[in-house]
C-alpha positions in Angstrom: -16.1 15.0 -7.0 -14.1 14.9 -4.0 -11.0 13.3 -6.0 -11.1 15.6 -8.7 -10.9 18.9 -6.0 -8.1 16.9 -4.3 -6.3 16.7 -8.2 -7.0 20.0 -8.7 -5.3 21.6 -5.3 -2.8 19.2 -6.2 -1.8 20.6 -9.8 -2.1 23.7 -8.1 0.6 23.5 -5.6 2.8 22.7 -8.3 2.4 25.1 -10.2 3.3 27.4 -7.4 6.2 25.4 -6.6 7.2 25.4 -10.2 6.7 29.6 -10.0 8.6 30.0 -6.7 11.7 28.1 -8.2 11.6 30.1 -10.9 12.1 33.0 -8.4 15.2 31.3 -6.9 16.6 30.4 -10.1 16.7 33.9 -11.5 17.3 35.7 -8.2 20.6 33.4 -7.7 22.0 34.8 -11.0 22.1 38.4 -9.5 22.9 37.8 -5.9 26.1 36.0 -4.6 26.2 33.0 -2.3 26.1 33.6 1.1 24.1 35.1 3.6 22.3 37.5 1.5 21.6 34.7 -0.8 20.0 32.9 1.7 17.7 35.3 2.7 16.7 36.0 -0.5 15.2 32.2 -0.4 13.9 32.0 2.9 10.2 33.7 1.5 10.3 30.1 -0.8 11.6 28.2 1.9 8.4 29.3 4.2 6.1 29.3 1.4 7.2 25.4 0.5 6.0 24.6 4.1 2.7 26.0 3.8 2.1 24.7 0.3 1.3 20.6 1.2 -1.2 21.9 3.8 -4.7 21.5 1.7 -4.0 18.3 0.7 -5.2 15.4 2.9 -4.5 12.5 0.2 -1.8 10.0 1.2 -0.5 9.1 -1.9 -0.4 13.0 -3.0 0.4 14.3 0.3 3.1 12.5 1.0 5.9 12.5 -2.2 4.7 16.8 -2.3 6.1 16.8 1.8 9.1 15.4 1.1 9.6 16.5 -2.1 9.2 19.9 -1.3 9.4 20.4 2.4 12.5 18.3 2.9 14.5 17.9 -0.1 13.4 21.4 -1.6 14.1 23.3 1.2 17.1 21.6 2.4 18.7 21.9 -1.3 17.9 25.7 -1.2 19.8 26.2 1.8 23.0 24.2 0.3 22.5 26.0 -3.0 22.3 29.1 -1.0 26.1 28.2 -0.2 26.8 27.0 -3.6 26.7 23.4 -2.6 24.8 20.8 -3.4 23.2 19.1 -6.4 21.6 22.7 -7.9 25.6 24.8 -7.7 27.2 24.1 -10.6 30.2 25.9 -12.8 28.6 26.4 -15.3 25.1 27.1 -13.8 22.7 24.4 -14.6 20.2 24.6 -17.5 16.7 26.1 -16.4 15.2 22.7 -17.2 17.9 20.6 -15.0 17.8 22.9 -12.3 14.2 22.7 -11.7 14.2 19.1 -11.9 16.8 18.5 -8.9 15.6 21.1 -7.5 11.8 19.7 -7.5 12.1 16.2 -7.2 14.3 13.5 -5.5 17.2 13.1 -8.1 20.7 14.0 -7.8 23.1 13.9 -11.1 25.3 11.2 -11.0 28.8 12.5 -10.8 32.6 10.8 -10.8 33.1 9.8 -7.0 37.0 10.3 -5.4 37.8 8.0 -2.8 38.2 9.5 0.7 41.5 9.3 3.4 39.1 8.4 6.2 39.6 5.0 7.1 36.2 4.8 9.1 33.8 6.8 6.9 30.4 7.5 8.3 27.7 6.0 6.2 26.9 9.2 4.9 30.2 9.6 2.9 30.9 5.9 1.6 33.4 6.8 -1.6 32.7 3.3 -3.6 30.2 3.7 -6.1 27.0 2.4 -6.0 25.7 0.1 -8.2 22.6 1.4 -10.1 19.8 -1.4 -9.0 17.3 1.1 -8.1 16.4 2.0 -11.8 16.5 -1.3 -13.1 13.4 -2.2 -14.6 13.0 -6.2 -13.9 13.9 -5.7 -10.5 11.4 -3.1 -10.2 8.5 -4.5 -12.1 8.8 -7.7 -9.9 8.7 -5.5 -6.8 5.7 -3.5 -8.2 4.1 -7.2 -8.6 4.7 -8.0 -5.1 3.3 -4.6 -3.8 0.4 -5.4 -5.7 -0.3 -8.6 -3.9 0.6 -7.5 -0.3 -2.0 -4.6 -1.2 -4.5 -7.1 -2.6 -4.0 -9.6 0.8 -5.1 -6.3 2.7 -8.7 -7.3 1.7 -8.6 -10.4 3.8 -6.9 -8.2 6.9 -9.6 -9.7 9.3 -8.2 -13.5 8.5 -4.9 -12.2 9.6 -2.7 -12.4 12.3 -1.6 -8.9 13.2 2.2 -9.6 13.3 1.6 -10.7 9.9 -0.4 -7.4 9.0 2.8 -5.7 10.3 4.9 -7.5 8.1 2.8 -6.3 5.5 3.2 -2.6 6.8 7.1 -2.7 6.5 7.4 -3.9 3.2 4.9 -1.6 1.9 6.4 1.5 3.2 9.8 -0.3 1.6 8.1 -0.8 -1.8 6.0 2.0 -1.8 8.8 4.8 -1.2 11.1 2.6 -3.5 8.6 2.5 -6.4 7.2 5.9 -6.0 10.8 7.4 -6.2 12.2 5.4 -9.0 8.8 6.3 -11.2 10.0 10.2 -10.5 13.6 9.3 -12.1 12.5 7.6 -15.2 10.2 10.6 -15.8 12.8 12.6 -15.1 15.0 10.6 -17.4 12.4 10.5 -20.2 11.8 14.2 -20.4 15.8 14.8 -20.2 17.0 12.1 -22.4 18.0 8.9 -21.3 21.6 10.0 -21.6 21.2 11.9 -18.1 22.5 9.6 -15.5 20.8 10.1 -12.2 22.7 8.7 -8.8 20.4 5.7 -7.7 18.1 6.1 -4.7 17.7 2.8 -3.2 20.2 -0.1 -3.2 18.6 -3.0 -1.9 18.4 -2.6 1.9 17.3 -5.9 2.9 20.7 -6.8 2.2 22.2 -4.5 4.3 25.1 -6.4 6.9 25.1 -3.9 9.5 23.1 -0.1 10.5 26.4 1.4 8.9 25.3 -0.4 5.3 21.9 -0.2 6.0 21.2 3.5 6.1 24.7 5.2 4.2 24.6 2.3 1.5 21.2 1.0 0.7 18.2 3.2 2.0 16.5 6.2 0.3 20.3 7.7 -0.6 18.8 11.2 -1.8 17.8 11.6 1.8 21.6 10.3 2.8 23.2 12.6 0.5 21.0 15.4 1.7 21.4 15.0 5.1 25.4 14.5 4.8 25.9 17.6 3.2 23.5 19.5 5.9 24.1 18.1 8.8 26.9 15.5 9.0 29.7 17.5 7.2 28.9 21.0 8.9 28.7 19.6 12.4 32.1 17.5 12.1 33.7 20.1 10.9 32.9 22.4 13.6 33.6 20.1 16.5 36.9 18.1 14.6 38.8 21.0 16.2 37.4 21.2 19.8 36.8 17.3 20.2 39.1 15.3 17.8 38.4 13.1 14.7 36.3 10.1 16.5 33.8 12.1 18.8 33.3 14.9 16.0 32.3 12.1 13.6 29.9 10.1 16.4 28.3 13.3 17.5 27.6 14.1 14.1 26.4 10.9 13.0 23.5 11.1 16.1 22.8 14.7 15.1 22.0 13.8 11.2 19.5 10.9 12.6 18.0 13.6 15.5 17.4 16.1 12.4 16.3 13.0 10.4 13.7 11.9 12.6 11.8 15.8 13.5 12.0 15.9 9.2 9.7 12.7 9.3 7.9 14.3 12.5 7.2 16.8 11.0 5.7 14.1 7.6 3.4 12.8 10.2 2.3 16.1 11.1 1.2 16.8 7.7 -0.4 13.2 6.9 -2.7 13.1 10.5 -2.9 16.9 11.5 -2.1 15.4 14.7 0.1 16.8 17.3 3.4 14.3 17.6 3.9 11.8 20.1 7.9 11.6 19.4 7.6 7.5 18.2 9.0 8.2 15.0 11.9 10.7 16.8 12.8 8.0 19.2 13.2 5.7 16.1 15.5 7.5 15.1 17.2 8.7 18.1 18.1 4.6 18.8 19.1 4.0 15.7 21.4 7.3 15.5 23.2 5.5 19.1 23.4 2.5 17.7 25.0 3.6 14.4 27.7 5.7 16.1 28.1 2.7 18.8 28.6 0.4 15.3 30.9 2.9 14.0 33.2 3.2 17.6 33.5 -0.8 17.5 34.9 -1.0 14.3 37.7 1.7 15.1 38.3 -0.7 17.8 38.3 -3.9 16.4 39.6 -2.4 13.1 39.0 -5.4 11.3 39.7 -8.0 13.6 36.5 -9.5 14.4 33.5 -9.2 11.5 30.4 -11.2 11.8 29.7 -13.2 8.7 26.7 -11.4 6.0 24.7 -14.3 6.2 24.5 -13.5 10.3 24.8 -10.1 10.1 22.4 -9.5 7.3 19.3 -10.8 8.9 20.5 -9.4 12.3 20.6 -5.7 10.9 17.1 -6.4 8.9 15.4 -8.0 12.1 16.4 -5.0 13.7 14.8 -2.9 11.6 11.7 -4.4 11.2 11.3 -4.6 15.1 12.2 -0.9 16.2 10.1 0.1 12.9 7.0 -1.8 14.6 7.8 -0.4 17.7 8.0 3.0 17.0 8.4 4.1 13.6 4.8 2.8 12.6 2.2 3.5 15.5 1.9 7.0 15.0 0.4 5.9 11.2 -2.1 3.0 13.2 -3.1 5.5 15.5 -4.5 7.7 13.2 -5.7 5.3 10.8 -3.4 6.6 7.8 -3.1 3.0 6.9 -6.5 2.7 6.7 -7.1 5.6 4.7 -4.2 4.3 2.1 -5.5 1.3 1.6 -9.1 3.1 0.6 -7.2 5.2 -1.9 -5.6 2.0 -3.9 -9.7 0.6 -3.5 -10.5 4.6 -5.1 -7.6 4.1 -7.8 -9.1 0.5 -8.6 -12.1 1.6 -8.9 -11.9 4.6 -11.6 -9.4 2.3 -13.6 -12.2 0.0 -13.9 -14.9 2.4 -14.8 -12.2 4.3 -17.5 -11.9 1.0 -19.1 -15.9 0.1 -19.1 -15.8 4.0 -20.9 -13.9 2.3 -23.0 -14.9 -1.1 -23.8 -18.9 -0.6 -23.9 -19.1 1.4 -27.0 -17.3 -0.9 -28.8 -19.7 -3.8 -27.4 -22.6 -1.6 -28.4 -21.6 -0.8 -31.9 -20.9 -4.7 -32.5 -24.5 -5.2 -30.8 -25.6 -2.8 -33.7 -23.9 -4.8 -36.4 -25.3 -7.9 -35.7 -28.8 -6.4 -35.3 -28.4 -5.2 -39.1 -27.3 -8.5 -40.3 -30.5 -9.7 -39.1 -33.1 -7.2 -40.1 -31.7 -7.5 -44.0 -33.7 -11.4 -44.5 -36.8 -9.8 -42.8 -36.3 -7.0 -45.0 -36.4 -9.5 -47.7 -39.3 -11.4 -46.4 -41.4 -8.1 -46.7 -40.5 -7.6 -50.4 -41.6 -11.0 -51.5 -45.2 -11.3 -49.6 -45.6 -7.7 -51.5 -45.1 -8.9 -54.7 -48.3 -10.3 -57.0 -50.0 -13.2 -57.2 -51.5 -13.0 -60.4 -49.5 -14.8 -63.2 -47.7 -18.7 -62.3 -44.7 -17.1 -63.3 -45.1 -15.3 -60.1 -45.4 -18.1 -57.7 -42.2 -20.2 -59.0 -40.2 -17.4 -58.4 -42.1 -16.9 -54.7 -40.5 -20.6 -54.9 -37.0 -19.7 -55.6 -37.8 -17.2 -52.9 -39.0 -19.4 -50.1 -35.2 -21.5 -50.9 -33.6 -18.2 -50.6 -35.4 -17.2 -47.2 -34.4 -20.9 -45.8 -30.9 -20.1 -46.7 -30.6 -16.8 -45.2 -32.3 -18.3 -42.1 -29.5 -20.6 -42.2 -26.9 -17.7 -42.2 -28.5 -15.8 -39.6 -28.9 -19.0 -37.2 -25.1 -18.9 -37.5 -24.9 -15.7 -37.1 -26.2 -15.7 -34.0 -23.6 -17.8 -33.1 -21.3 -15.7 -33.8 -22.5 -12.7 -32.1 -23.1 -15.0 -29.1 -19.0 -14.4 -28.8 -20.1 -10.5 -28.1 -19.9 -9.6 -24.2 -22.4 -8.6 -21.9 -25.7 -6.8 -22.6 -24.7 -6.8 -26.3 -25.2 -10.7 -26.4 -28.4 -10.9 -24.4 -29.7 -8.7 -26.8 -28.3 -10.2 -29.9 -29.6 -13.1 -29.1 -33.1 -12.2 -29.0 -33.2 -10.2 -32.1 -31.9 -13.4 -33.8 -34.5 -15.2 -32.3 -37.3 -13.3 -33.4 -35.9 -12.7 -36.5 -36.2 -16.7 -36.9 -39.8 -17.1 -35.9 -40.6 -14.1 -38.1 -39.3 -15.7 -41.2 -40.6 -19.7 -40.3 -44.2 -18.1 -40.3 -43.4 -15.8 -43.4 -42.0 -18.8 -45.7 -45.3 -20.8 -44.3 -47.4 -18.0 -45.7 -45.3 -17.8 -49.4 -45.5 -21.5 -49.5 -49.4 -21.5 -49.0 -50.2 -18.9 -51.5 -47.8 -20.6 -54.1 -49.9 -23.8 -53.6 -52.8 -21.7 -54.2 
């Protein structure tokens, strides 16, 4: 009952988000950019971070946070400033708008290449091959999930570094997955001819922090934080500092605002006051980005590790800080725990949807076969009824004794068939046939005996 409240609240929230966005998107047609436009969607703004509150599933809690907490709010304030994925000339279609708006997908558009020789990895001007929506890679990883999700029942046989493993690539997989089902929904509601930019890229083949997080992992948020962040700070401190320490200080600044957004995630999944882990994770990983960045403007080229070294360098790396500090705050408060219950929840009413739908069918074949055995005993009754009078009579009780052995015969294999039925069915089956047999020896006994006589 529990579950079905929890879907409820959750169907809810939606449909307010759905309502409030209908608010922005008719307000913006009246009111200018700027300012004033901006205020006119802070009330939605507010309201977005209040909405995810009732909810205490993982698997819902968490893609409604950053859905609409993050990405919503933070592509309100762009559009606010006509920028961003929602300002368009002309202004976006009602449905299109509410599904960038709403959900982690940005429309692919033509990318021009860039003068800056050292781009940050939030600006990278290639374009990125679309491997996040393609659907071998992603049923394989979907398989994989499944069996790191299925080892989780043998935890206790485990070594914990192990376990931890496990951890990483699940929170890979799982965001991965979870955000690529959202596009092809997206994509089938649409029409398949609406391109969507891609949201992952394979980061575990990342060569440096640089690839890793501007190249290859969860690019909505990349493009996000570029645009909110990255690009306003730079351009206010280019002037004052100069083109290298405008661009460091803004690169730590987008991973400072990046880790408080997933602060503030935690906050909503445990209802626990932070500890700062997942900030700190950040924090390094903003220095050590912006120290990457300064080398190569020094080296400019001169010195490059191989990809087979730097690859699993920049990957190890990851995986270490992320055990360190990114994860704990989940261990702590037993989110993992409480994930792992809702796959065991989801397995569970799969299971008892598909005995729903599978024991009827056993049932009426149960039925069947129960009918094709009654019909000789039916038969049996009509001839012991019949007189005894005339010698005429007891031939034909005769041809009707050959007959009973014959449809014995049939319902024998009959029963061999039904045997194939599952379950309770069978059991059943089985002893209806049976009885059905013993009934019939003794009745052909009985027509054989008066025939004589």
């Amino acid at each position: 009952m529990e579950d079905y409240e929890e879907l409820k609240t959750f169907i809810k929230i939606w449909f307010l988000a759905i309502s409030s966005l209908c608010y922005c998107y008719l307000i913006s047609t009246r009111i200018s950019n700027g300012i004033t436009r901006l205020l006119s969607f802070l009330p939605v703004i507010i309201f977005f971070f209040i909405l995810p509150l009732p909810l205490s599933s993982i698997h819902l809690a968490g893609p409604t946070i950053f859905y609409l907490i993050w990405l919503g709010n933070f592509k309100l304030i762009l559009f606010a400033f006509n920028r961003g994925p929602l300002a368009s000339t002309p202004p976006l279609r009602f449905i299109i708008f509410m599904s960038i708006a709403l959900l982690p997908i940005n429309p692919k558009k033509t990318v021009t290449k860039t003068s800056d020789p050292h781009p940050y990895p939030y600006s990278y001007p290639d374009p990125l091959p679309d491997s996040s929506h393609n659907p071998i890679s992603l049923a394989l990883k979907a398989l994989i999930l499944a069996i790191i999700i299925h080892c989780y029942q043998y935890k206790n046989n485990l070594h914990e570094y192990i376990i931890l493993g496990f951890y990483c690539i699940h929170v890979y997989l799982g965001v991965e997955l979870i955000l690529a089902i959202t596009a092809y929904s997206v994509k089938l509601f649409l029409g398949l001819g609406f391109e969507i930019e891609p949201q992952f890229n394979e980061p575990y083949l990342a060569t440096s922090l640089q690839d890793f997080w501007g190249r290859r992992w969860n690019l909505m948020v990349t493009s996000i934080l570029r645009q909110t962040v990255y690009d306003p700070i730079r351009v206010l401190l280019l002037p004052i500092l100069g083109n290298v320490k405008s661009r460091l200080i803004a690169i730590f600044m987008t991973f400072v605002v990046s880790g408080l957004m997933h602060e503030l995630i935690y906050f909503y999944l445990t209802r626990v006051w932070p500890t700062w882990e997942v900030t700190w994770f950040f924090v390094l990983h903003g220095v050590c980005t912006a120290i990457e960045v300064a080398v190569k403007k020094v080296v400019s080229g001169r010195f490059l590790l191989h990809r087979a070294v730097s690859g699993p360098i920049t990957v190890a790396f990851v995986a270490v800080t992320g055990v360190w500090l990114f994860l704990p705050q989940i261990l702590r408060n037993g989110v993992d725990i409480k994930a792992i219950n809702e796959y065991s929840i989801l397995v569970n009413f799969l299971r008892s949807k598909w005995n729903v739908v599978i024991f009827p069918l056993q049932t009426n074949a149960g039925i069947t076969a129960e009918k094709s055995v009654q019909e000789p005993i039916a038969k049996t009754s009509t001839v012991n009824n019949a007189s005894d009078s005339q010698p005429e009579i007891a031939a034909e009780k005769m041809i009707a004794r050959r007959t009973l052995l014959q449809n014995r015969d049939e319902t024998i294999a009959d029963g061999k068939r039904v045997k194939v039925l599952s379950g309770k069915s069978s059991l059943r089956t089985d002893k209806i046939v049976g009885t059905a047999i013993e009934q019939a020896k003794k009745d052909a006994k009985c027509s054989l005996l008066q025939a004589i006589m």
